[in-house]
Biotite code that builds the C-alpha atoms (Angstrom):
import biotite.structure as struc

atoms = struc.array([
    struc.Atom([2.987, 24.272, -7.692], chain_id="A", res_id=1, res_name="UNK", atom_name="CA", element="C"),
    struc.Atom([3.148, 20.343, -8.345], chain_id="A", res_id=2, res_name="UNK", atom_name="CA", element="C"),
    struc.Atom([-0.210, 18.540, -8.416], chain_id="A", res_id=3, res_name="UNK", atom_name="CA", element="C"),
    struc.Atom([-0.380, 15.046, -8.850], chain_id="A", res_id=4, res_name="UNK", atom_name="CA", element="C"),
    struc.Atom([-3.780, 13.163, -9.099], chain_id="A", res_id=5, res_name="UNK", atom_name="CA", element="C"),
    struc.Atom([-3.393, 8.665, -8.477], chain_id="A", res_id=6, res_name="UNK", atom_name="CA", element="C"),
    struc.Atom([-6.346, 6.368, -10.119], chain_id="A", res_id=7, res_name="UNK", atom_name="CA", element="C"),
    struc.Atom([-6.365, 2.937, -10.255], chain_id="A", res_id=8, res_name="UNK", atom_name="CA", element="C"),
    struc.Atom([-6.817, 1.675, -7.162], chain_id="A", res_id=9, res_name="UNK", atom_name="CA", element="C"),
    struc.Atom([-9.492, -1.271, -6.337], chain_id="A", res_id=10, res_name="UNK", atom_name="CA", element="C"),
    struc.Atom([-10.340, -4.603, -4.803], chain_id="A", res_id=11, res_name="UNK", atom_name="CA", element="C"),
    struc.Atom([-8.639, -8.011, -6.249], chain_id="A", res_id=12, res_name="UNK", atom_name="CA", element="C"),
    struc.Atom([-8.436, -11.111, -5.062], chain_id="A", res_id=13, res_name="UNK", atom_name="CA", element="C"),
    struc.Atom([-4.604, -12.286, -3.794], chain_id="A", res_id=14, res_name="UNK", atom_name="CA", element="C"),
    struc.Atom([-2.911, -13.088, -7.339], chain_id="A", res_id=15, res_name="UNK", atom_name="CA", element="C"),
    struc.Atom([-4.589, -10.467, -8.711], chain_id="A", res_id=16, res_name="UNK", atom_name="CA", element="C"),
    struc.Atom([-3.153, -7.395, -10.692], chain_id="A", res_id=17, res_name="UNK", atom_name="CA", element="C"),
    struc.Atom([-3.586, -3.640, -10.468], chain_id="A", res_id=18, res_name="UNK", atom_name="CA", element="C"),
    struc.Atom([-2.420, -1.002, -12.295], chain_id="A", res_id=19, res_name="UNK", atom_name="CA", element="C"),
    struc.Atom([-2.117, 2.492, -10.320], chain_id="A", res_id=20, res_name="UNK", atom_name="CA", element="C"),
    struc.Atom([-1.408, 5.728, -12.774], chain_id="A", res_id=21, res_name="UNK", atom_name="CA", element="C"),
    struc.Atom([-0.170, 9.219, -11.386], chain_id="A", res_id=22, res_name="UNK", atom_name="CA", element="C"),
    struc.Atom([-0.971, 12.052, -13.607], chain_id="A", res_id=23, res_name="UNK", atom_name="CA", element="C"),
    struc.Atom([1.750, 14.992, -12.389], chain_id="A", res_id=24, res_name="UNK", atom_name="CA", element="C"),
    struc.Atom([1.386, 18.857, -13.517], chain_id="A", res_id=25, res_name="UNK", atom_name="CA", element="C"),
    struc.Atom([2.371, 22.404, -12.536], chain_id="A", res_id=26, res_name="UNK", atom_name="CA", element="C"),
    struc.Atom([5.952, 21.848, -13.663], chain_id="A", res_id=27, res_name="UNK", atom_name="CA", element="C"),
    struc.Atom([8.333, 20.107, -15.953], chain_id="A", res_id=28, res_name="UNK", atom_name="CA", element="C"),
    struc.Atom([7.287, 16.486, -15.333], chain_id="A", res_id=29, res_name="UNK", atom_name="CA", element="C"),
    struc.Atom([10.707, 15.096, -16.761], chain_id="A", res_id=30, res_name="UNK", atom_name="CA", element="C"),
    struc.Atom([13.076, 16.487, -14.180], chain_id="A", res_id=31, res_name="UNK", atom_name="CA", element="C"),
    struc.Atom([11.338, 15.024, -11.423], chain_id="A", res_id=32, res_name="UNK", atom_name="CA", element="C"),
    struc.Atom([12.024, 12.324, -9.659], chain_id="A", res_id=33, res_name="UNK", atom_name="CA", element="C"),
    struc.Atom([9.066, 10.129, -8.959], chain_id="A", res_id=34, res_name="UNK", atom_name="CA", element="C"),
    struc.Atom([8.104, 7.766, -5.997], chain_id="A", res_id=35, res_name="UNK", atom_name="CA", element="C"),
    struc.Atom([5.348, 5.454, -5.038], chain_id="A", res_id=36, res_name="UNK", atom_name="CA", element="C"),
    struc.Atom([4.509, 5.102, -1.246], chain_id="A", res_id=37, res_name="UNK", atom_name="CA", element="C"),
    struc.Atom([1.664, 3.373, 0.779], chain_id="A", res_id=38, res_name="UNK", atom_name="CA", element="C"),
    struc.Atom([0.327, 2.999, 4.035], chain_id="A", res_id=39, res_name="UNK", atom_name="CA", element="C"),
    struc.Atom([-1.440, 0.610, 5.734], chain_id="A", res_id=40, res_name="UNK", atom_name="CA", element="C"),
    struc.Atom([-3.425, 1.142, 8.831], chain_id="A", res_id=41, res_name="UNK", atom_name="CA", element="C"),
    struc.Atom([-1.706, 1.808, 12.038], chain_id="A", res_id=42, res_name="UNK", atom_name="CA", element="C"),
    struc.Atom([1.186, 1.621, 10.018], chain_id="A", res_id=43, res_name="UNK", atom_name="CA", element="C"),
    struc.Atom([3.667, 3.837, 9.110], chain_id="A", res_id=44, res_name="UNK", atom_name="CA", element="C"),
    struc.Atom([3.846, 5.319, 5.128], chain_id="A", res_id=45, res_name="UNK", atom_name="CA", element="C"),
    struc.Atom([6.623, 2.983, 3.496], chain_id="A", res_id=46, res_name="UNK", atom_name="CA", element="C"),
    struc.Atom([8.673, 3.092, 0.372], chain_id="A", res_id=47, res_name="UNK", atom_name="CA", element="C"),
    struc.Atom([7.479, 1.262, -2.666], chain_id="A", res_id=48, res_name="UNK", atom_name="CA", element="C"),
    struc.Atom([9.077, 2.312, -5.686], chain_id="A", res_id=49, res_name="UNK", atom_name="CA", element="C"),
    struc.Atom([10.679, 5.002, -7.121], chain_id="A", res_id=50, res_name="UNK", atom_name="CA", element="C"),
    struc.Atom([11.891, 6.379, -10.895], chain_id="A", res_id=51, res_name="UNK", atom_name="CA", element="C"),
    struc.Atom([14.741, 8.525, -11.726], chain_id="A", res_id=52, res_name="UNK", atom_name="CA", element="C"),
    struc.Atom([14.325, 11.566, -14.208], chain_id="A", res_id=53, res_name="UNK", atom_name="CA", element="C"),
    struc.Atom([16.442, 8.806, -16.359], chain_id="A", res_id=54, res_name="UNK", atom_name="CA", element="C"),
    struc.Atom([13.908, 6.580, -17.002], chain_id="A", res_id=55, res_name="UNK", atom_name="CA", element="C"),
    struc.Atom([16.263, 3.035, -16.464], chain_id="A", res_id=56, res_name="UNK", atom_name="CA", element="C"),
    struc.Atom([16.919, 3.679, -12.622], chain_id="A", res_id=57, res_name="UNK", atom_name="CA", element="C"),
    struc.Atom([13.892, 2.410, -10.894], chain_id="A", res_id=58, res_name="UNK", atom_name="CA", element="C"),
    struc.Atom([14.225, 0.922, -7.371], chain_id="A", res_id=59, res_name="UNK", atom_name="CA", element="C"),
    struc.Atom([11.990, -1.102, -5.209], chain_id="A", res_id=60, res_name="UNK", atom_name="CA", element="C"),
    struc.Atom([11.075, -1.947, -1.714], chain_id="A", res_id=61, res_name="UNK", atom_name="CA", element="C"),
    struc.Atom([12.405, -5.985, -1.001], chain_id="A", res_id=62, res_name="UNK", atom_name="CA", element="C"),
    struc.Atom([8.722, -6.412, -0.657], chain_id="A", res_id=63, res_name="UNK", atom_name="CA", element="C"),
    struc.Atom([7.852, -5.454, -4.246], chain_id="A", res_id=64, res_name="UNK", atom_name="CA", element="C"),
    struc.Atom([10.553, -6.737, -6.139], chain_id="A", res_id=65, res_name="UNK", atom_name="CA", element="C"),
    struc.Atom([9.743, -8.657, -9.123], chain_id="A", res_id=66, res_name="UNK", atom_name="CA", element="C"),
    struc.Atom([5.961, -8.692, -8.663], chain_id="A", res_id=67, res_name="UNK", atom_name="CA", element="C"),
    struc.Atom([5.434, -4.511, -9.185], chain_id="A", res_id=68, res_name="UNK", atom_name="CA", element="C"),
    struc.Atom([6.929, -2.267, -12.055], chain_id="A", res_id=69, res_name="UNK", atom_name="CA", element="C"),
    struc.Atom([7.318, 1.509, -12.151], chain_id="A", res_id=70, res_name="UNK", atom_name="CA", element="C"),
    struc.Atom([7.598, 2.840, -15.392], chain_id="A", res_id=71, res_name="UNK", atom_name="CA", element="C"),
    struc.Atom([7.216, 6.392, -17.049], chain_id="A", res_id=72, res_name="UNK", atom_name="CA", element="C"),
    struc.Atom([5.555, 8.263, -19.921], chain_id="A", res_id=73, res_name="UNK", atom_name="CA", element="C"),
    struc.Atom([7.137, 11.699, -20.014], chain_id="A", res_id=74, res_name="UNK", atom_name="CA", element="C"),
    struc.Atom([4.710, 12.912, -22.820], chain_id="A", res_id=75, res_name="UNK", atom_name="CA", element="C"),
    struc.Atom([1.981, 12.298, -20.771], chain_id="A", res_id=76, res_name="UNK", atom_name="CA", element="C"),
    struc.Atom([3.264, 13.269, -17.681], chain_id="A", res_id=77, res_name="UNK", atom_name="CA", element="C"),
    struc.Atom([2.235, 9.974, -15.506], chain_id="A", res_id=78, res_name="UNK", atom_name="CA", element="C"),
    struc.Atom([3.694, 7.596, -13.958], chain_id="A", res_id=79, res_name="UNK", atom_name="CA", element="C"),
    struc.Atom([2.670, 3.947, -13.187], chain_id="A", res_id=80, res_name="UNK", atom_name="CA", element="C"),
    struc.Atom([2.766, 1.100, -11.128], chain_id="A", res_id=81, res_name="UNK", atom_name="CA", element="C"),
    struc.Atom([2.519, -1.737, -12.121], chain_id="A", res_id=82, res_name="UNK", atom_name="CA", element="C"),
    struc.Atom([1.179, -4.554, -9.533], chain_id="A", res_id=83, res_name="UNK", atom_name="CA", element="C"),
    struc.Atom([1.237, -8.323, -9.889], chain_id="A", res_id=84, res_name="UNK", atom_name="CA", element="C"),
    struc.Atom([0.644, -11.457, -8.122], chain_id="A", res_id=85, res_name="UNK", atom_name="CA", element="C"),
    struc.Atom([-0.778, -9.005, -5.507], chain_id="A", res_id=86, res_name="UNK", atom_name="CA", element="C"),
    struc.Atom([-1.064, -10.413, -1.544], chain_id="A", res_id=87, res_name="UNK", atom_name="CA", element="C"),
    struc.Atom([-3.134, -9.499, 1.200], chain_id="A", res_id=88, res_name="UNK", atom_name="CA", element="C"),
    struc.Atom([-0.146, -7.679, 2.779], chain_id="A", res_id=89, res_name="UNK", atom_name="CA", element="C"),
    struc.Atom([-0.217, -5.154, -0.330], chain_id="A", res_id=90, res_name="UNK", atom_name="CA", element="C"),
    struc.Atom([-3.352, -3.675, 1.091], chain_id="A", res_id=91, res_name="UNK", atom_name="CA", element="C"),
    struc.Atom([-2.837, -0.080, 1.777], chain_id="A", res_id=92, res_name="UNK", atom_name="CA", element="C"),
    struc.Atom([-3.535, 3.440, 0.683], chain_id="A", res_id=93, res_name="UNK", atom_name="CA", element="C"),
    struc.Atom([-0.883, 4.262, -2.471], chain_id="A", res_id=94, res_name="UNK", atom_name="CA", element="C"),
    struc.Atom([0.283, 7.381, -2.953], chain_id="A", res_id=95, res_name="UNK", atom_name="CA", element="C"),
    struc.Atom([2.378, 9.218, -5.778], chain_id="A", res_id=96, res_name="UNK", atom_name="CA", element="C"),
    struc.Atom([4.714, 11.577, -4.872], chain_id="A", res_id=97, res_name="UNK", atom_name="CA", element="C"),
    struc.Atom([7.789, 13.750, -5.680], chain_id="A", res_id=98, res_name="UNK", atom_name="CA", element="C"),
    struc.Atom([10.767, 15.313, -4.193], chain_id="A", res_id=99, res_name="UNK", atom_name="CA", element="C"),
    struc.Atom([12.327, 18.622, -5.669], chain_id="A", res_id=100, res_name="UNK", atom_name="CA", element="C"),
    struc.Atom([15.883, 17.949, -6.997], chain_id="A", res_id=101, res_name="UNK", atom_name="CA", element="C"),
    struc.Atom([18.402, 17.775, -4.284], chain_id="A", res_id=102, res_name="UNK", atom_name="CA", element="C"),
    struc.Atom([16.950, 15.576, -2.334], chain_id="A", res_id=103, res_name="UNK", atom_name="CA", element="C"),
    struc.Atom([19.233, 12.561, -0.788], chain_id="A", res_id=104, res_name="UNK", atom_name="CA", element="C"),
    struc.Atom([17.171, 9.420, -0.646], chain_id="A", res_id=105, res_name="UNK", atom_name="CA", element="C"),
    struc.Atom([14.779, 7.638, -2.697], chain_id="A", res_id=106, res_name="UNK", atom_name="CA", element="C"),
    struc.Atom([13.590, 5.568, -0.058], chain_id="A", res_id=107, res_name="UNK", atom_name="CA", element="C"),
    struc.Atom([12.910, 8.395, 3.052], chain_id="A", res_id=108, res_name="UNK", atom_name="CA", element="C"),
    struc.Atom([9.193, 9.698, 2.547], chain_id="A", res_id=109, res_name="UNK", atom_name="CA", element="C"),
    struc.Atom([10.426, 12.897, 4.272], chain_id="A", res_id=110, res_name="UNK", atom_name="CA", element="C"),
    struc.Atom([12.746, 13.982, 1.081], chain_id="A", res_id=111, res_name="UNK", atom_name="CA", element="C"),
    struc.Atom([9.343, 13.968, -0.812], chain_id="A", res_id=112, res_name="UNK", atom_name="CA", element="C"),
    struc.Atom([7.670, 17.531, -1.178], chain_id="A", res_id=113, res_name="UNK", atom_name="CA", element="C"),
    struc.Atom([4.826, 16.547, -3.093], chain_id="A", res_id=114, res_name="UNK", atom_name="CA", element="C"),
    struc.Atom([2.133, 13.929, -2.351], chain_id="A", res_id=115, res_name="UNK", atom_name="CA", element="C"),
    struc.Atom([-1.142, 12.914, -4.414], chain_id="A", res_id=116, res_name="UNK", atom_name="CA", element="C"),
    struc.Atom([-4.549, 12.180, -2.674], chain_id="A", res_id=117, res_name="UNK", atom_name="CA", element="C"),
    struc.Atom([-3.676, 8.386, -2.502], chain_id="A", res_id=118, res_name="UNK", atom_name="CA", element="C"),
    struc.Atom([-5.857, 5.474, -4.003], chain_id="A", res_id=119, res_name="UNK", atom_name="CA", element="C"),
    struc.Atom([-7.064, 2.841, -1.990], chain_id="A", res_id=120, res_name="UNK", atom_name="CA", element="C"),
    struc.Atom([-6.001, -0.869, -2.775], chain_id="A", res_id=121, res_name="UNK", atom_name="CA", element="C"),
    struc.Atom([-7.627, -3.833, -1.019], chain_id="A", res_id=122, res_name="UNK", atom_name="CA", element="C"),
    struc.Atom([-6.268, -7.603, -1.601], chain_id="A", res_id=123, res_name="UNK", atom_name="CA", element="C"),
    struc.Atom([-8.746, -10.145, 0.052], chain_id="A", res_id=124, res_name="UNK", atom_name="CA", element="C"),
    struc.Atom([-10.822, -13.252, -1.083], chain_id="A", res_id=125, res_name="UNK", atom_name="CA", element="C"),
])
C-alpha cells in the first residue's frame, strides 16, 4: 500500500518562498506518477502540479506557472515543490498524491488513488 507523508508547510509573508517535500513508500516510487493538489477553504481541492515517471514532463496549474517547481529525487523517493514569490491566494492545505498507472488525466484529483495528510500553507502580512 502507498504511503506518502508532506512537510514543509508554514507561514510567509506574500513574496515569500516555501519548499513542500513528499516522502512516498510501499512501492516502486519511480513508476509513479506524482501530483501536488491544495485546497482552500470552502473551496474545492485543485490541481497544482504534477511529475511524470520521466522526470522532464512536469505540468502546472495557470496559477502556478513560473513561480512553483516540481521536481523529483527517485533515490530518495520524494518529491518537491518548489514555491516562489508566494501570494495570499496560495493559502491552502497542500497535498501529495498519486494515481496508479492507467490513469487519464494529470489534472482530475479523482484519477489520484493515493493522498498524503496535507501540510498547511498560510501567505499573509
Amino acid at each position: 500500500q502507498v504511503q506518502l507523508v508532506e512537510s514543509g508547510g508554514g507561514s510567509v509573508q506574500p513574496g515569500g518562498s516555501l519548499t513542500l517535500s513528499c516522502i512516498f513508500s510501499g512501492r516502486d516510487f519511480m513508476t509513479y506518477t506524482m501530483g501536488w493538489f491544495r485546497q482552500a477553504p470552502g473551496k474545492e481541492r485543485e490541481f497544482v502540479s504534477a511529475i511524470n515517471w520521466s522526470p522532464d514532463r512536469t505540468y502546472y496549474a495557470d496559477s502556478v506557472k513560473g513561480r512553483f517547481t516540481i521536481s523529483r529525487d527517485n533515490a530518495k523517493n520524494t518529491v518537491f515543490l518548489q514555491m516562489n514569490s508566494l501570494k495570499p491566494e496560495d493559502t491552502a492545505v497542500y497535498y501529495c498524491a498519486a494515481p496508479e498507472p492507467g490513469f487519464n488525466s494529470y489534472t482530475d484529483y479523482h484519477e489520484y488513488d493515493y493522498w498524503g495528510q496535507g501540510t498547511q500553507v498560510t501567505v499573509s502580512s
